[in-house]
C-alpha positions as CSV (number, residue, x, y, z in Angstrom):
1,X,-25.0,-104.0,-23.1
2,X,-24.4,-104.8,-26.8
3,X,-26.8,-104.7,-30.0
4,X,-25.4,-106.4,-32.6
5,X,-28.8,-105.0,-34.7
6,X,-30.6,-102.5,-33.0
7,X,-33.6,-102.7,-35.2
8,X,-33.9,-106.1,-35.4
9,X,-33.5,-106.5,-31.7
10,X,-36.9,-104.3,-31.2
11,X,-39.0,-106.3,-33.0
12,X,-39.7,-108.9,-31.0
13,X,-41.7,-107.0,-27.6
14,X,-44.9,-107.4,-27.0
15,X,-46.5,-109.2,-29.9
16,X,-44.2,-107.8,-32.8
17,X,-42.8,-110.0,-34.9
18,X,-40.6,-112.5,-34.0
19,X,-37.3,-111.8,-32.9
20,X,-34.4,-113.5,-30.4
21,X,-35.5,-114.0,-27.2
22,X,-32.3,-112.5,-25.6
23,X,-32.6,-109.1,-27.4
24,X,-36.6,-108.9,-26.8
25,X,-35.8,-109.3,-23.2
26,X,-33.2,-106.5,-23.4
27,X,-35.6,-104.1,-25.2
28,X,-38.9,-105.2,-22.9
29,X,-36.2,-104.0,-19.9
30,X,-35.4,-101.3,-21.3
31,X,-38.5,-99.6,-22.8
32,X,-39.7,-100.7,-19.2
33,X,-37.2,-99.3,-16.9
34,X,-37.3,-95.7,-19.0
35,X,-40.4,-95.3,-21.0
36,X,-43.4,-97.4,-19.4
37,X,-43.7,-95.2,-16.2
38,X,-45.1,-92.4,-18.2
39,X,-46.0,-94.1,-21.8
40,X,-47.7,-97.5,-20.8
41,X,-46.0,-100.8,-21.1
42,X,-48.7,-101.4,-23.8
43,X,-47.4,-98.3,-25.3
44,X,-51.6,-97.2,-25.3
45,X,-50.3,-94.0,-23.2
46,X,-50.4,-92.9,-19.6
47,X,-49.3,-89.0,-18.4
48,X,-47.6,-89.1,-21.9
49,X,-48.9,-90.1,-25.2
50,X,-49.0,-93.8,-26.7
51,X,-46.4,-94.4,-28.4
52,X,-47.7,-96.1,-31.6
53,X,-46.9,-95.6,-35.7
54,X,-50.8,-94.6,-35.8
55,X,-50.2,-92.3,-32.9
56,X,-46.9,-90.9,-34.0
57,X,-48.1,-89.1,-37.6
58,X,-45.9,-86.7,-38.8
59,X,-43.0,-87.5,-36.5
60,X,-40.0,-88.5,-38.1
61,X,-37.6,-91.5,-37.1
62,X,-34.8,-89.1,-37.2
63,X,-36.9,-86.3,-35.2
64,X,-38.0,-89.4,-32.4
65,X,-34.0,-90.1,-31.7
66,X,-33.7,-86.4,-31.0
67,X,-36.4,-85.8,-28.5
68,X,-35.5,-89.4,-26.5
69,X,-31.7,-87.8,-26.4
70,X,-32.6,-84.4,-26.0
71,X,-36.2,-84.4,-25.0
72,X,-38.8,-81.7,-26.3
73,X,-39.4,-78.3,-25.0
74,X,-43.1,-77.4,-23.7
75,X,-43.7,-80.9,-22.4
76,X,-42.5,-83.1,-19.9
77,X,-40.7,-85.5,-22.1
78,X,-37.2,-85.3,-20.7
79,X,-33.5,-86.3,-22.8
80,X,-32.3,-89.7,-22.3
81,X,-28.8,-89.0,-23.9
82,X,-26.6,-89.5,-20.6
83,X,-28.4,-92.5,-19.5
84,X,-29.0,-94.5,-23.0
85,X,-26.4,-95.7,-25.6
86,X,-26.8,-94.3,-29.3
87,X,-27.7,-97.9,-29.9
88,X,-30.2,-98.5,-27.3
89,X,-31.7,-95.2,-28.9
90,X,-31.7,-96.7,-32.1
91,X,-33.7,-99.6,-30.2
92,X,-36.3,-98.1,-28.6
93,X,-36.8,-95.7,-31.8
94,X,-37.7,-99.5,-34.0
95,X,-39.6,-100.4,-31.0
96,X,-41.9,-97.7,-31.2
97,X,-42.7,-97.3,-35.0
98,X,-43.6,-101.1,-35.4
99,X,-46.9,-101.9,-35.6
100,X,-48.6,-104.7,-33.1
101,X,-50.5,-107.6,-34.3
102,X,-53.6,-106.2,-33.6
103,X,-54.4,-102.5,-34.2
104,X,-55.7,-101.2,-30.7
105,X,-59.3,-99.9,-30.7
106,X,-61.8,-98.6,-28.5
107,X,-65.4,-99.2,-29.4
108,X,-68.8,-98.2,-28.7
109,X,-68.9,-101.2,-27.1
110,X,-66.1,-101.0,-24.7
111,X,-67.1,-97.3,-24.0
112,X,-70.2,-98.6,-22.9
113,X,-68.8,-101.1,-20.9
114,X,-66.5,-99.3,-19.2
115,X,-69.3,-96.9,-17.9
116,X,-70.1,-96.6,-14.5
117,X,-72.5,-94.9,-12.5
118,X,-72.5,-94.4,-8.7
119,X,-75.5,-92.0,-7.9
120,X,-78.6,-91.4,-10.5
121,X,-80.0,-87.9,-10.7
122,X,-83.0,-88.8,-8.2
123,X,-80.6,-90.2,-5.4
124,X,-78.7,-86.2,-5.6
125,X,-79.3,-83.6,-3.2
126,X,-82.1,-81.1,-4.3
127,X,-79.7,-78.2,-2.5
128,X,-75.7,-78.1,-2.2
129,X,-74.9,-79.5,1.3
130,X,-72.6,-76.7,1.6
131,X,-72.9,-73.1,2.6
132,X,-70.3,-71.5,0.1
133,X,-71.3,-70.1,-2.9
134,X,-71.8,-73.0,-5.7
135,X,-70.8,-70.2,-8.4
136,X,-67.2,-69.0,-6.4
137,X,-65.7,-72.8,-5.5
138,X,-62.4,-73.7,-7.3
139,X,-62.0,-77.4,-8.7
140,X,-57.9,-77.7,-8.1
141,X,-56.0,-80.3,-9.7
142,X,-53.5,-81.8,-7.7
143,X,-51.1,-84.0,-9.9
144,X,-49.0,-85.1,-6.7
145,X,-50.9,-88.0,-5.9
146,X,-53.6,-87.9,-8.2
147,X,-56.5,-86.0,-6.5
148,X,-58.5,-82.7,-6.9
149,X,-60.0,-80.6,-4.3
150,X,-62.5,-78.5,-4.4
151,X,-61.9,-74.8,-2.9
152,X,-64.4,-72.3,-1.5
153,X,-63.3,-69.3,-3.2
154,X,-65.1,-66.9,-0.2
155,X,-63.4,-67.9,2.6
156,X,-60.3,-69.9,0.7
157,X,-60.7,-73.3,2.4
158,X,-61.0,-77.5,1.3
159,X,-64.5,-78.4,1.0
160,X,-63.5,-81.8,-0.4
161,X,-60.9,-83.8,-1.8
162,X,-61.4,-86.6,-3.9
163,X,-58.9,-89.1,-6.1
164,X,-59.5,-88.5,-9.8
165,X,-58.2,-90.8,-12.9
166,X,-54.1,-90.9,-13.6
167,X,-53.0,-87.9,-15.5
168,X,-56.2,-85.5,-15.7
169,X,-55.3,-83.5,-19.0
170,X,-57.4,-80.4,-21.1
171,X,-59.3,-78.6,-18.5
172,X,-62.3,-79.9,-16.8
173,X,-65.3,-78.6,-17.9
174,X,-68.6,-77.4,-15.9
175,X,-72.3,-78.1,-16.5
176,X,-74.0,-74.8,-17.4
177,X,-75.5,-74.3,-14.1
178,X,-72.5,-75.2,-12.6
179,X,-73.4,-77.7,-10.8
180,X,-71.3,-80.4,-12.4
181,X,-67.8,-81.1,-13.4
182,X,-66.0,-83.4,-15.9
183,X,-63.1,-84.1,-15.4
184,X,-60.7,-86.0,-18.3
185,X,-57.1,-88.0,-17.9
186,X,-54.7,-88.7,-20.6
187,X,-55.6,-92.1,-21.0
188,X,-59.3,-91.0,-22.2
189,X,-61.2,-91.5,-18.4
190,X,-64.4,-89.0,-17.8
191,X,-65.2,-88.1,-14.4
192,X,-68.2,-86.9,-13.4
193,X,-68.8,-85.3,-10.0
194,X,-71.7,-83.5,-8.0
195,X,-70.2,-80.1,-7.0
196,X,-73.5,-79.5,-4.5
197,X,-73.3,-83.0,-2.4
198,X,-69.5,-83.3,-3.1
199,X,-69.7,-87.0,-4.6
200,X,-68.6,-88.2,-7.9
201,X,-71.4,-89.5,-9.8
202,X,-69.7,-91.3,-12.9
203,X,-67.2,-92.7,-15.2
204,X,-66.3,-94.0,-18.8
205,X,-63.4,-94.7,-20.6
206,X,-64.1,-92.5,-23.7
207,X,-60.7,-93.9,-25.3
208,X,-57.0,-95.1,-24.8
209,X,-55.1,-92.0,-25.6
210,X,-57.2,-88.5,-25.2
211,X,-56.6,-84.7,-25.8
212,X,-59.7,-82.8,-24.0
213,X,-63.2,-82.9,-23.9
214,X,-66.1,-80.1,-24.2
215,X,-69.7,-79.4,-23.2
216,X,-72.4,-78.1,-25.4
217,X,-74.2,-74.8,-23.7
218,X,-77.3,-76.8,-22.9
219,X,-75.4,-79.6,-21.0
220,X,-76.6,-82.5,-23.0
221,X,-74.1,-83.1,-24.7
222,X,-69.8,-83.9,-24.2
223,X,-67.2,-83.9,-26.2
224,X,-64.2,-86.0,-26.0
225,X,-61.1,-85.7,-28.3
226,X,-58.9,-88.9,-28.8
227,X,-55.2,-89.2,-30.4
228,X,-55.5,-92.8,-29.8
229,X,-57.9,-94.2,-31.7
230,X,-58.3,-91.2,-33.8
231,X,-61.9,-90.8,-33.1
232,X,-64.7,-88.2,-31.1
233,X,-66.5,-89.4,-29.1
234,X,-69.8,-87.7,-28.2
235,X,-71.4,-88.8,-24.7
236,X,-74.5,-87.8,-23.0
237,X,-73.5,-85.6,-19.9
238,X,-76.1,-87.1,-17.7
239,X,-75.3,-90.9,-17.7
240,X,-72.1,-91.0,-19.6
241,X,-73.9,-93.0,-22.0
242,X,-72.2,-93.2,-25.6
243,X,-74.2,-91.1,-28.1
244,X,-72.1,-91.9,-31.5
245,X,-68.5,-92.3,-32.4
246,X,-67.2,-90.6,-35.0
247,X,-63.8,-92.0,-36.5
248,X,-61.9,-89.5,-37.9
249,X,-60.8,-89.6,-41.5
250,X,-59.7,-87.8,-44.9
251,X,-63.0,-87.7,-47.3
252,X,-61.6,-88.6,-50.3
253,X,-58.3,-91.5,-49.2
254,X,-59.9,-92.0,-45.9
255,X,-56.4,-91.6,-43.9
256,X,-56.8,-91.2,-40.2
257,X,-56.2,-88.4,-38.3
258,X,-55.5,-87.9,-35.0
259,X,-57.5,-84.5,-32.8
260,X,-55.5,-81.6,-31.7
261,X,-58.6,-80.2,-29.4
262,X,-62.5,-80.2,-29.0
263,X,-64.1,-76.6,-27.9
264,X,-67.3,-75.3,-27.6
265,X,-68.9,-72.6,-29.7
266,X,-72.1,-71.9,-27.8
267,X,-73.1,-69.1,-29.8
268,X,-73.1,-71.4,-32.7
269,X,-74.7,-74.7,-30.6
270,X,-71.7,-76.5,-31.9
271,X,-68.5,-78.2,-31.3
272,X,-65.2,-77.0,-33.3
273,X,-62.4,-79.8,-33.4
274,X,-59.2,-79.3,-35.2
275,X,-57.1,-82.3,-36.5
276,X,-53.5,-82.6,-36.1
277,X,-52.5,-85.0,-39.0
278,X,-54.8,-83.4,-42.0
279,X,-55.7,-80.0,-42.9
280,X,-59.2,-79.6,-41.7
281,X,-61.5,-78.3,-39.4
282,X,-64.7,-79.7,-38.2
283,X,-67.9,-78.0,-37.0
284,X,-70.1,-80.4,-35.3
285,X,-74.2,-79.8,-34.4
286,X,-74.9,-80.6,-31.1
287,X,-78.7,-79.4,-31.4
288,X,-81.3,-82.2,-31.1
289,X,-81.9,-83.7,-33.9
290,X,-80.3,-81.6,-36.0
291,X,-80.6,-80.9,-39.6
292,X,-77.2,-82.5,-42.1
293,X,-76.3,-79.3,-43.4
294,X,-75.9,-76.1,-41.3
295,X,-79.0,-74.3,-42.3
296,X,-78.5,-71.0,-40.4
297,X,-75.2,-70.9,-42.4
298,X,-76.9,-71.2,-45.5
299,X,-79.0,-68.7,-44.7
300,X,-77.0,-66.2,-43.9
301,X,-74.8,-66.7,-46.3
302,X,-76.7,-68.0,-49.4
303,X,-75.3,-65.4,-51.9
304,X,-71.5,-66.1,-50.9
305,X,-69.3,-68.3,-51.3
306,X,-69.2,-71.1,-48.7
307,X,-65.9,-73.4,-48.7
308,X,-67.2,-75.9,-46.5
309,X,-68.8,-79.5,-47.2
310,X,-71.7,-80.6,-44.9
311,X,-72.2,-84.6,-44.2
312,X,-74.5,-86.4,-41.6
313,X,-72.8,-88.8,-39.6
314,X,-75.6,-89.9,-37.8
315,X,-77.3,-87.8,-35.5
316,X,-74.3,-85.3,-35.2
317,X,-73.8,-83.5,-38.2
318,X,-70.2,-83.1,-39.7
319,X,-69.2,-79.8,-41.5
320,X,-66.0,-80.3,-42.8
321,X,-64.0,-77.2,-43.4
322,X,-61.2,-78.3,-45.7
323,X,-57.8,-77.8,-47.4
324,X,-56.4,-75.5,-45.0
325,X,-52.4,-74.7,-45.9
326,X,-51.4,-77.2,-42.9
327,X,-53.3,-79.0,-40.3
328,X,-54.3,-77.0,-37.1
329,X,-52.3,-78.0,-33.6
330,X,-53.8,-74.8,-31.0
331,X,-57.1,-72.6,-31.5
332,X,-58.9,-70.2,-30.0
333,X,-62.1,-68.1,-30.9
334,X,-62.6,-64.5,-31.1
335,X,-65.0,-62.5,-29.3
336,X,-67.9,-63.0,-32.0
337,X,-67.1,-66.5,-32.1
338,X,-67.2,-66.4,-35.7
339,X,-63.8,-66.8,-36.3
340,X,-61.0,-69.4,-35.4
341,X,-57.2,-68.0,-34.9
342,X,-55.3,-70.9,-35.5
343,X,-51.8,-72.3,-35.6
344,X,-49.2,-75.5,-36.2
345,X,-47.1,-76.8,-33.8
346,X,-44.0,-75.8,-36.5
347,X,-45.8,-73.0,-38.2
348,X,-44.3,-69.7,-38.4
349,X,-48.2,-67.8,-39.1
350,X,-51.1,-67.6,-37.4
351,X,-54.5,-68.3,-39.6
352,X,-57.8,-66.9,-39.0
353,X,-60.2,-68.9,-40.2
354,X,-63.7,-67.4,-40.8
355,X,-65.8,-70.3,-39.6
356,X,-69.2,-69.1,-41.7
357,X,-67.1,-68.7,-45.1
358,X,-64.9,-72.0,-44.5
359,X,-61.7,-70.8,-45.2
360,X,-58.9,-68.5,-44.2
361,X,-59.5,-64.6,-45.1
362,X,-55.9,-63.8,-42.9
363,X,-52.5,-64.9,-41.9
364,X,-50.2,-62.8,-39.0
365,X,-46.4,-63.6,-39.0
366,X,-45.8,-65.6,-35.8
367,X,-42.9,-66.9,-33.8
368,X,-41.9,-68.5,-30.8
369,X,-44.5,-71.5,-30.5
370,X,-48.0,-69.3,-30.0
371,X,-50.3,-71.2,-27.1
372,X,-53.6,-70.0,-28.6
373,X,-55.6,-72.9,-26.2
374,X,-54.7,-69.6,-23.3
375,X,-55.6,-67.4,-25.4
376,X,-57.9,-64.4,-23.5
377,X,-59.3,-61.1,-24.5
378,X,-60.1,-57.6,-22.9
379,X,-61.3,-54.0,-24.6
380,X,-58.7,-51.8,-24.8
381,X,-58.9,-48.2,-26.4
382,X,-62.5,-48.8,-27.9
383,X,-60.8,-52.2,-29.6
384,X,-60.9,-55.5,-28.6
385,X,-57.7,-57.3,-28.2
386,X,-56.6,-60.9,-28.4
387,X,-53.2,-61.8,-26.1
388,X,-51.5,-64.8,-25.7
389,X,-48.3,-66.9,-24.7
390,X,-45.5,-68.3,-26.9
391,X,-43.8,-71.4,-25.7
392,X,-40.7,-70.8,-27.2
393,X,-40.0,-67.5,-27.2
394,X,-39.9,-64.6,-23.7
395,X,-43.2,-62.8,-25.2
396,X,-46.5,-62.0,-24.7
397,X,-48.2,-61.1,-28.4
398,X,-51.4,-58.9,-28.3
399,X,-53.3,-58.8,-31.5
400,X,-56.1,-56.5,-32.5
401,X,-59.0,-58.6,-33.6
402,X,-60.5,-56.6,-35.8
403,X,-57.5,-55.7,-38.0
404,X,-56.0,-58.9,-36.7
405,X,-52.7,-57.1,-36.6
406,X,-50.4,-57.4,-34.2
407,X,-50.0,-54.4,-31.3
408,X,-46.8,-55.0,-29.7
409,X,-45.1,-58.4,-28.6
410,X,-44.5,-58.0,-24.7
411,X,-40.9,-58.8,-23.6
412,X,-41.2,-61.0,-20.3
413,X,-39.2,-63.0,-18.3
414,X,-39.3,-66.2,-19.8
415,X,-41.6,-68.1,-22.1
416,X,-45.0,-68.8,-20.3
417,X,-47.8,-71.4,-20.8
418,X,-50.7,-69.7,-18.7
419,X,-52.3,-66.5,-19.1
420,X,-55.2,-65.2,-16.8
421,X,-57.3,-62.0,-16.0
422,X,-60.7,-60.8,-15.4
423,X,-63.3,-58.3,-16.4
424,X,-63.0,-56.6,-13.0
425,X,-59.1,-56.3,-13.3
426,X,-56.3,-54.2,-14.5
427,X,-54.0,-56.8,-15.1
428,X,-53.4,-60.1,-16.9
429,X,-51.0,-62.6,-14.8
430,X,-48.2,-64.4,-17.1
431,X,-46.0,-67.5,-16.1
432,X,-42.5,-67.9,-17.1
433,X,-42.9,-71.8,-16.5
434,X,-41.4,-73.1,-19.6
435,X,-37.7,-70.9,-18.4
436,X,-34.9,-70.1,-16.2
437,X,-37.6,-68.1,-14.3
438,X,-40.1,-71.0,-13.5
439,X,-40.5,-69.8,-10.2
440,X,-41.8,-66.1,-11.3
441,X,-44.7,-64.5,-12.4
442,X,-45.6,-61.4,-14.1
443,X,-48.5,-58.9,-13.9
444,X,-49.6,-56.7,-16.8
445,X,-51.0,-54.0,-17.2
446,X,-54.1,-54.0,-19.8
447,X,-53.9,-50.6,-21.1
448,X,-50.6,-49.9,-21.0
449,X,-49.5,-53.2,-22.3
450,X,-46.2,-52.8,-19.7
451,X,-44.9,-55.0,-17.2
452,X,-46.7,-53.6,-13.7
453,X,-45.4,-55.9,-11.3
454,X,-42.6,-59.2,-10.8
455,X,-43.3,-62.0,-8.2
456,X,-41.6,-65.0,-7.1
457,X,-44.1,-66.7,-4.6
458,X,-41.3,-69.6,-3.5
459,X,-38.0,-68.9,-4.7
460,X,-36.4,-72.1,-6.3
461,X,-40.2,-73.8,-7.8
462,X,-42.8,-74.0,-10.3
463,X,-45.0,-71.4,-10.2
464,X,-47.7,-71.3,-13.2
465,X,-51.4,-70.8,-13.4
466,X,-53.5,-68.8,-12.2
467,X,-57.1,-68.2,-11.6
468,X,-59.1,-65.0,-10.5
469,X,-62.2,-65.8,-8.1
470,X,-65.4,-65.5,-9.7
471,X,-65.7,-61.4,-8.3
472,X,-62.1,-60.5,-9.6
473,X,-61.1,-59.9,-5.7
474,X,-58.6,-63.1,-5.6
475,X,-55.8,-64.5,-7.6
476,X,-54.8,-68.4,-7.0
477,X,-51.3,-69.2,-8.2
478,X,-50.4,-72.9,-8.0
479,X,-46.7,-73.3,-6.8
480,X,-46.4,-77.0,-8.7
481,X,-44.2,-78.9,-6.5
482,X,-44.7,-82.2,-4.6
483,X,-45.3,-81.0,-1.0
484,X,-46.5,-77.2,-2.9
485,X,-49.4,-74.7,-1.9
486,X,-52.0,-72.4,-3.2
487,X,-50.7,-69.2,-3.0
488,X,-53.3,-66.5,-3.0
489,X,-52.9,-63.0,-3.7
490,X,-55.3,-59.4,-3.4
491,X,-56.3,-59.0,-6.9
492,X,-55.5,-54.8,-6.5
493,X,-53.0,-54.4,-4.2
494,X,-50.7,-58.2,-5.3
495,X,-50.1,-58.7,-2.1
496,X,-50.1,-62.3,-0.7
497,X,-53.7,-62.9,1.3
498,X,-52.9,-66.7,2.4
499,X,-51.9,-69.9,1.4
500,X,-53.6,-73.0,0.8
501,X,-51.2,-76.7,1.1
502,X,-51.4,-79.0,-1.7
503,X,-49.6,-81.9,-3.4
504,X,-48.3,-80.4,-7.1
505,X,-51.2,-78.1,-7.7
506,X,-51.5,-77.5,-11.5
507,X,-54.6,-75.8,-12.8
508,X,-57.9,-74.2,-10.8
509,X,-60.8,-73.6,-12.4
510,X,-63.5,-71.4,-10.7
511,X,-67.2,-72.3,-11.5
512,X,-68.5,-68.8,-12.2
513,X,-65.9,-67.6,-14.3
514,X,-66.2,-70.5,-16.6
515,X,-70.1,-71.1,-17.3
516,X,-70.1,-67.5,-17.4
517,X,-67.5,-67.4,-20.3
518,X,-65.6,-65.2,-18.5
519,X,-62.9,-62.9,-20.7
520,X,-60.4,-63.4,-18.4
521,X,-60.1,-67.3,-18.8
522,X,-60.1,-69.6,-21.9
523,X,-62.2,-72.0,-23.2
């Protein structure tokens, strides 16, 4: 195939402007034969995200050819350079960065009307229909052919298995009871499903292209982060029901930003979003009818000096905390929940933020890609300790969180994405998924900071995430291929209790540990 002018010949696909017909065929085929399977023909996003000027931010034209030859580590974006010309490169790289005719959007409106419900609250069972324990079931996310089951974490069988929207991304998140789960796909779908009569109760497209979503500590309230449009959207958990949408933009030359991630502060009854195309955090009210500016902050800290600027949007209040050195890709919380550790995608320092000052009061030196989002914490020697993966680099980094320096930087196997543990246990489980080693795990040991034990559940596969039972007995381990399994293992002794089959298990989430904040699991 030939391009006499590779950017012209992109311009023409799907509403751009106008271009031959020949060469817009020959771009539709191939953005469609390479690109639409995990990107969306419409380019709105699917497992991957849309690929749109608005959507891209700070990626460069010359960074795009790279990762479409070479593809980018820590994702699933793979290298197209033995299958597509330079040329053809050159192509789909036009393709992308041209704006359509119409700037996609996602409303209240169209939230709305994509919501549906399928059982109210009065038609629900007053009791689980189930004998297991409502607080040790696992919700598993099988990626294979789109499903999640739900485990009994007591005697490690399917109670249920149910499909779930394309792509569930971020972590589903559980009502504080734990009666209910939300679960969230790339392409901004909210599931909501009855973990006592085993029935799904509703959904809503919160937008085209999203990052996670959250749940205030009362339940009322969720969270949903977009990329695509660059909004948050804030739902009532009950019916799904849009509460207000926030669009996300620069005070002062209103540019758009896109979200990294949504959490939950409970302690603080609000929501903490970072944005990933401007240099801010935002602290967001969830309490009924809440006042504009943050009184308890002013409170506390009327005498000092508070870097932060308060603005009601509506009945959510907005605290913007502003001109940080570089906008925030990955957070996590520390103990006290007063302060955010925080880091860029290319940074080479961690920042902790003080979230009641507004600003940063620290930096640490960091390397290798730190994934904050797995973050956990334990007590060790009278001090509590912050640990966490790099993506790039064969290490796991403990930090002390009150000096915020860093203990020691734990050689492993390979760089890992996943890091789990539990109050009742010894040791913290590590992946090596993002390596050579994909198929390994390691177990450390908490005081000693030392490797205490190598295991490679299925020689040859993924093996990544895992996920104590709500008593610290049991460890699930997901072994991520096609036609892969649970793999479950004695918490003390490491030795393999059973497995459980299952079509490319990815994460597990038991209900206990998470509305119980465990310190063994993240946010």
């Amino acid at each position: 195939m030939r391009w006499r002018d590779p950017a012209i010949a992109a311009l023409g696909v799907l509403g751009f402007a106008a271009a031959p017909r020949a060469e817009e065929a020959q771009v539709r085929a191939l953005f469609a034969a390479h690109c639409a399977v995990c990107h969306g023909m419409d380019r709105l996003g699917g497992t991957g995200p849309a690929l749109l000027p608005s959507n891209l931010g700070r990626l460069t034209r010359e960074h795009a050819r790279t990762i479409i030859a070479q593809g980018r580590a820590a994702t699933q974006m793979p290298g197209f350079a033995h299958m597509l010309a330079p040329e053809q490169i050159e192509a789909l790289v036009a393709f992308i960065y041209r704006e359509p005719e119409t700037p996609p959007a996602w409303t209240t409106a169209d939230i709305e009307a994509s919501r549906r419900l399928f059982l109210a609250l009065h038609q629900l069972p007053a009791r689980p229909v189930h004998e297991a324990d409502p607080l040790n079931l696992f919700v598993l996310i099988e990626q294979g052919d789109h499903h999640a089951s739900i485990i009994d974490g007591d005697r490690l069988v399917r109670l249920a298995r149910f499909p779930t929207p394309i792509a569930v991304h971020g972590g589903p998140k559980f009502s504080p009871d734990g009666r209910f789960v939300h679960i969230l796909s790339r392409d901004g779908w909210v599931l909501r499903y009855d973990l006592w009569s085993l029935q799904p109760v509703g959904e809503v497209r919160a937008g085209i292209n999203a990052r996670n979503l959250a749940i205030s500590a009362d339940g009322r309230v969720l969270a949903v982060a977009n990329s695509l449009p660059p909004t948050l959207v804030l739902l009532e958990a009950e019916t799904l029901r849009p509460l207000q949408v926030i669009e996300v933009r620069d005070r002062r030359d209103k540019r758009s930003s896109r979200l990294s991630a949504v959490y939950a502060a409970p302690p603080r009854e609000s929501f903490v979003v970072a944005l990933k195309d401007l240099p801010e955090i935002w602290e967001i009210d969830w309490r009924p009818n809440a006042p504009p500016v943050f009184d308890r902050l002013v409170t506390r800290y009327e005498q000092g000096r508070i870097e932060a600027i308060a603005s009601s949007l509506g009945p959510f209040p907005v605290r913007r905390i502003e001109e940080l050195p570089e906008p925030i890709e990955d957070f996590v919380f520390d103990p006290a929940w007063r302060h955010v550790v925080g880091s860029s995608r290319d940074g080479t320092k961690l920042r902790v933020i003080d979230l009641d000052l507004g600003r940063v009061v620290t930096e640490v030196p960091s390397a290798g890609l730190p994934h904050l989002a797995a973050g956990i914490s334990w007590e060790r020697e009278g001090r509590r300790v912050l640990a966490f993966p790099n993506l790039r680099e064969a290490t796991l980094t403990v930090l002390d969180t009150e000096s915020w320096q860093v203990i020691k930087r734990i050689e492993t196997i390979g760089p890992g994405f996943f890091l789990r543990s539990h109050e009742n246990s010894p040791y913290a489980w590590l992946d090596a998924s993002l390596g050579g080693k994909r198929d390994t795990v390691q177990v450390i040991d908490k005081e000693s900071l030392t490797i205490a034990r190598t295991l490679t559940p299925v020689p040859g596969t993924l093996a990544a995430h895992t996920e104590f039972d709500r008593h610290g007995r049991s460890v699930l381990l997901s072994v991520g291929e096609r036609d892969g399994a649970v793999v479950v293992y004695d918490a003390r002794t490491l030795e393999e209790i059973k497995r459980i089959p299952a079509a490319k298990p990815s994460g597990k989430y038991n209900v206990g540990n998470k509305i119980s904040r465990s310190e063994g699991t993240s946010h």
